[in-house]
N, C-alpha and C positions, 0 to 999 in steps of 0.2 A: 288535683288533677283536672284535666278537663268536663264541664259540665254541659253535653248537650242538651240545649230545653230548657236549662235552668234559669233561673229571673238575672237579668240584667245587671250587675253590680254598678258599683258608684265611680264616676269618672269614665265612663266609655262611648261620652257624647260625640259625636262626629265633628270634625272643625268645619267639616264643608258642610251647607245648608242646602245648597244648589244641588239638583238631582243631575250625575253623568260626570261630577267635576270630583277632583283630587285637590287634596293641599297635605301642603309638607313637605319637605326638604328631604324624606325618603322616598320618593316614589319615581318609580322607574316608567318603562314603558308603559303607556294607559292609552286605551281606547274602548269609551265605552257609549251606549248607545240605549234606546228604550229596550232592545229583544236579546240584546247579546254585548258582550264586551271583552276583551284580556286587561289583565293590569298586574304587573311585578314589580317590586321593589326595586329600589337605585341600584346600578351592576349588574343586577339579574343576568347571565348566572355567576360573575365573578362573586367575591365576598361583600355583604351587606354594608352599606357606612355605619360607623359606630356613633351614639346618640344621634337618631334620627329617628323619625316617623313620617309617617305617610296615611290620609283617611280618604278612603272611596267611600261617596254616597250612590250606592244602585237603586235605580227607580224601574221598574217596571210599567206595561199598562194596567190603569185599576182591572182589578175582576182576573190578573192572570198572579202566578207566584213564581219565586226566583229558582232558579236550580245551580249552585255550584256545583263548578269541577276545581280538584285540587289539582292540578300537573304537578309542582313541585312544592313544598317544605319544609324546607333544609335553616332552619334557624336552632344558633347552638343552645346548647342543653344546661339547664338551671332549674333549680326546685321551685313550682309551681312556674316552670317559665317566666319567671321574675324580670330577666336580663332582657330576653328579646322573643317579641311574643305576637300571636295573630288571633286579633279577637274577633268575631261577628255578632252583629248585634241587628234584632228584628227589633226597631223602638215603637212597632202599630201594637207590640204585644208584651213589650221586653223579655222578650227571652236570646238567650246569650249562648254563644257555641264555642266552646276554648274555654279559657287561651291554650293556644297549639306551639307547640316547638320539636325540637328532634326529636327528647324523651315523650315525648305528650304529642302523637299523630291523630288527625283525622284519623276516626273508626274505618271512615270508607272513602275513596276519593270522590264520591258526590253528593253533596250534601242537599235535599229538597227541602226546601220550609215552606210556608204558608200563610207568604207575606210578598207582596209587591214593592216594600221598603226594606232594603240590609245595608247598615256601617260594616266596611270591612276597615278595621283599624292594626296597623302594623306597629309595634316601637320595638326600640335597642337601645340597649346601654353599652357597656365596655363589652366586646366579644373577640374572638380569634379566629371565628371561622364560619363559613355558613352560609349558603348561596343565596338564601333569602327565598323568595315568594315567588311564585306563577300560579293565577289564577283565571279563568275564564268563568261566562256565567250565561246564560241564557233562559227566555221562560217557560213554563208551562207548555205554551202553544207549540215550540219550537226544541223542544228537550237535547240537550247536548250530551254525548254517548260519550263520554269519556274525557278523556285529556287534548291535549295537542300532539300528543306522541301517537305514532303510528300499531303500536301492538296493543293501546288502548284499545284502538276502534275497531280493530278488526281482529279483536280476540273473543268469543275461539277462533279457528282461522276456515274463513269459506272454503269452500273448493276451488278448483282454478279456473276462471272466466266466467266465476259467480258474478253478479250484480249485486249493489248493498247498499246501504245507502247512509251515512253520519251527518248529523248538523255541524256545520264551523261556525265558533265563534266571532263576529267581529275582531278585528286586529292581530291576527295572526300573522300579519308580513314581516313586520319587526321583531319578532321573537327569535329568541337562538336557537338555531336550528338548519342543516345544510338542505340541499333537496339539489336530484343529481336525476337530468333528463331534459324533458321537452314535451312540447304539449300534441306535438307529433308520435313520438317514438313512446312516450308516456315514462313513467318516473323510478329509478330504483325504489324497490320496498323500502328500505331503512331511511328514504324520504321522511324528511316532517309532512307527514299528510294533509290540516289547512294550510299549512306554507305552500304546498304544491299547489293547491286548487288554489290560488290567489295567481301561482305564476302560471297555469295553466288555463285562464280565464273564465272560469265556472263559476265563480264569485269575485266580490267585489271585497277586500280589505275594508272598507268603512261599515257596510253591512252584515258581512259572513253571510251565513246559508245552506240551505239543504244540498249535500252534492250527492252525486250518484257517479260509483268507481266500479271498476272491475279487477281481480287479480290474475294475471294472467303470466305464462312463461316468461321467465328473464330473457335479456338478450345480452351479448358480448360487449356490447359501448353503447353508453350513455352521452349524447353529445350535448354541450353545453349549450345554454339560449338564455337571449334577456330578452324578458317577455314580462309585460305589466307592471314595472318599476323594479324587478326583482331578476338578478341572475342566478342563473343553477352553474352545478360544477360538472364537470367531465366524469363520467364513473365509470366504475366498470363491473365484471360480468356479477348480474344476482340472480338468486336461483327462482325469485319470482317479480314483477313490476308492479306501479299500479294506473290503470289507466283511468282517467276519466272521461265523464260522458254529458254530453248536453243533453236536454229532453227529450229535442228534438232528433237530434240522432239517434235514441229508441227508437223512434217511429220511421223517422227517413236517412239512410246515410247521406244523405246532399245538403246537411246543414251546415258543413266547412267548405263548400265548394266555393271556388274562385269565382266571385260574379264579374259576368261582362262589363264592359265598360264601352257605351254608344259613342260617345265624342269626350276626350278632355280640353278643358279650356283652362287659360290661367291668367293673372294679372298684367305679366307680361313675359319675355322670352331672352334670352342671351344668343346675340347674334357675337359669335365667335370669330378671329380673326387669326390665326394662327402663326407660328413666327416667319412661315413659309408662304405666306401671303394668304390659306385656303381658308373658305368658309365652313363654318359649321355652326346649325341652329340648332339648338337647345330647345324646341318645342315642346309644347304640353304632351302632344300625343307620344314622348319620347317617355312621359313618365311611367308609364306602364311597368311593373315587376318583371316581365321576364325579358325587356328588351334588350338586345346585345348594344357593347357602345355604350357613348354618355347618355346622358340620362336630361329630365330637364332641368333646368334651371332659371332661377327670376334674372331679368335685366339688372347687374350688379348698382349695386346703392340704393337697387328700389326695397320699399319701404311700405308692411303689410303685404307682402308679398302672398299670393295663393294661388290655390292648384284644385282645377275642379272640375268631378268628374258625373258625366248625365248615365245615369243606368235604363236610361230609357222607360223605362217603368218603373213604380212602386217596388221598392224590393226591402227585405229585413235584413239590415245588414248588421253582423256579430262582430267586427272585429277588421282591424286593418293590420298592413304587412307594411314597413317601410325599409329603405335601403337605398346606400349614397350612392355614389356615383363614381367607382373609383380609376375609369376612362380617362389616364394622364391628370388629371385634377383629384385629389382628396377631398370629393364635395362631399357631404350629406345634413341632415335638422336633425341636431339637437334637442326642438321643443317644438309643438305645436298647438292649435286649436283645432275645435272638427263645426260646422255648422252645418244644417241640412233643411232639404228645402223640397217644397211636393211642389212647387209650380215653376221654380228658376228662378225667384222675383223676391219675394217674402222667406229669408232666411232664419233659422233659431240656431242660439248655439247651442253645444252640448255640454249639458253640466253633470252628468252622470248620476250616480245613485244617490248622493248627498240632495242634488238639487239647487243646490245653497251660491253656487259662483260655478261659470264657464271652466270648467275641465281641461288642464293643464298635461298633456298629456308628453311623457319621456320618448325621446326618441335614440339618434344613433350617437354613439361614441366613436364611432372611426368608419372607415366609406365601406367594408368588408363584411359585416354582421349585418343579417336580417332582425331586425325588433318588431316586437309584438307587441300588439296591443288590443285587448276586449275592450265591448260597448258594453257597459253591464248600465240600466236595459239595453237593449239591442233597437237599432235608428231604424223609421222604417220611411224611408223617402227613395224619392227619383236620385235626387242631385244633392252631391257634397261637395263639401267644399272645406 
């Protein structure tokens, strides 16, 4: 059966040597990072491939130690989990945790140890059935309360319009799971709860992070939004929601407020000519969110085309709203970049929480829907662009 603690048996070297990387031709969705990660087997949660493995090396920072949560597994049942099986292994101390499968569960869904280094090793032989693995991890510093599922983290259950507060793991946007609301109206309870906080821009998917929610009374419709690479669905009535909170919005409600906008300016403009001979200009100043009428647009075929806007002063800005145009033309971006600038002159682009390459940011699918989109950090200049 299972040995937690127990010395390290023979053959459970990890194939990956590289700390954050997977190899193997089982491994599913992975994202993992120095403080936090998810990673699930190939399918996750259909049924696992047969002969396959999959090896996660977790590295933590020195001086902190790993904390598993188990979300799911569902690998099928065999004496000593022979067939298909989930091992962990601490090699700074060798002590070994499993092998786990259906019949042979984790004791508990969180496993703490007292090492900065864990192989999480996956394999399967011939099986029938079996959704495989979800796992997330994070350290010490940042201790993760549960699973990815929403009656994890908030069991027992607060009261209503409690405050609370769960760490999300890194990589929680691609995992299976619906989430049904908006980051206005906030989310049905039966939401995957880090899924919500990724679509409701409180964290960042690469990073995860500490969020702060509240449970408050349901409401009758849930409307749908695509907000931060990720769409919700339509729901309907639950008997409680859950809302999230920025910091700031503890202390002030004016941290979603619409910031002014001094002057827009853009690369260039679409002087329109109509079939009835009339004009109409497409100006920067037309881009504004709530203006009736087309909206603006670049001078057709121009190239690098931008749109940008002076706040007249320093301001922190969270987060931007976009939407097409759909004033007789089916205009709107599909994709953009964001740069900012404290003088007008000397621009940076924005590479978001990664750091690593200019931030690629999703925009509309059709000229009708508002998309959403967080700065996670948040920009703090005059002028965008």
């Amino acid at each position: 059966g299972p040995h937690q603690g127990g010395k390290l048996r023979q053959g459970t070297a990890c194939l990956s040597t590289i700390p954050g990387v997977s190899a193997g031709n089982g491994c599913g969705h992975t994202l993992l990072t120095p403080h936090s990660g998810t990673l699930s087997s190939k399918n996750y949660p259909g049924t696992y491939p047969n002969h396959t493995m999959c090896c996660w090396r977790l590295q933590a920072p020195p001086g902190s130690s790993l904390l598993l949560a188990f979300g799911d597994v569902d690998l099928e049942s065999s004496e000593h989990c022979a067939h298909s099986s989930l091992l962990l292994a601490d090699p700074q101390t060798g002590t070994a945790y499993g092998p786990y499968c259906r019949n042979s569960v984790p004791s508990a869904p969180l496993l703490v140890t007292n090492s900065s280094t864990v192989t999480v090793l996956f394999n399967s032989t011939s099986h029938r059935s079996g959704r495989g693995l979800l796992v997330s991890y994070a350290t010490s510093q940042h201790p993760v309360r549960g699973t990815h599922y929403t009656q994890e983290y908030i069991s027992p259950d607060p009261p209503l319009t409690m405050c609370f507060s769960v760490y999300c793991p890194a990589g929680c946007k691609d995992i299976h799971g619906d989430i049904w609301g908006n980051p206005r109206q906030g989310y049905r309870d039966t939401s995957v709860l880090c899924k919500a906080a990724v679509h409701a821009g409180v964290i960042a998917d690469e990073l995860g992070g500490q969020v702060t929610l509240s449970r408050e009374k349901g409401i009758t419709l849930y409307e749908s939004a695509f907000a931060n690479g990720l769409r919700s669905k339509r729901g309907s009535l639950s008997e409680k929601r859950l809302v999230f909170h920025k910091v700031c919005c503890l202390l002030s409600p004016a941290c979603d407020d619409v910031l002014e906008v001094v002057t827009f300016n853009a690369s260039s403009w679409w002087h329109e000519v109509d079939v009835l001979g009339q004009d109409r200009a497409w100006v920067a100043e037309r881009a504004a969110l709530s203006t009736t009428g087309h909206s603006w647009a670049a001078e057709p075929g121009a190239k690098a085309a931008w749109l940008e806007l002076d706040l007249g002063t320093r301001r922190n800005v969270t987060g931007i709203i976009t939407k097409g145009s759909s004033e007789q033309h089916d205009y709107y971006v599909t994709s953009y970049h964001v740069s900012s600038s404290r003088d007008g002159k000397n621009w940076r682009p924005y590479r978001g929480s990664s750091g690593q390459e200019d931030k690629v940011f999703e925009g509309n699918a059709d000229s009708q829907g508002e998309v959403s989109n967080a700065f996670i950090p948040p920009i703090v200049a005059r002028y965008i662009r």
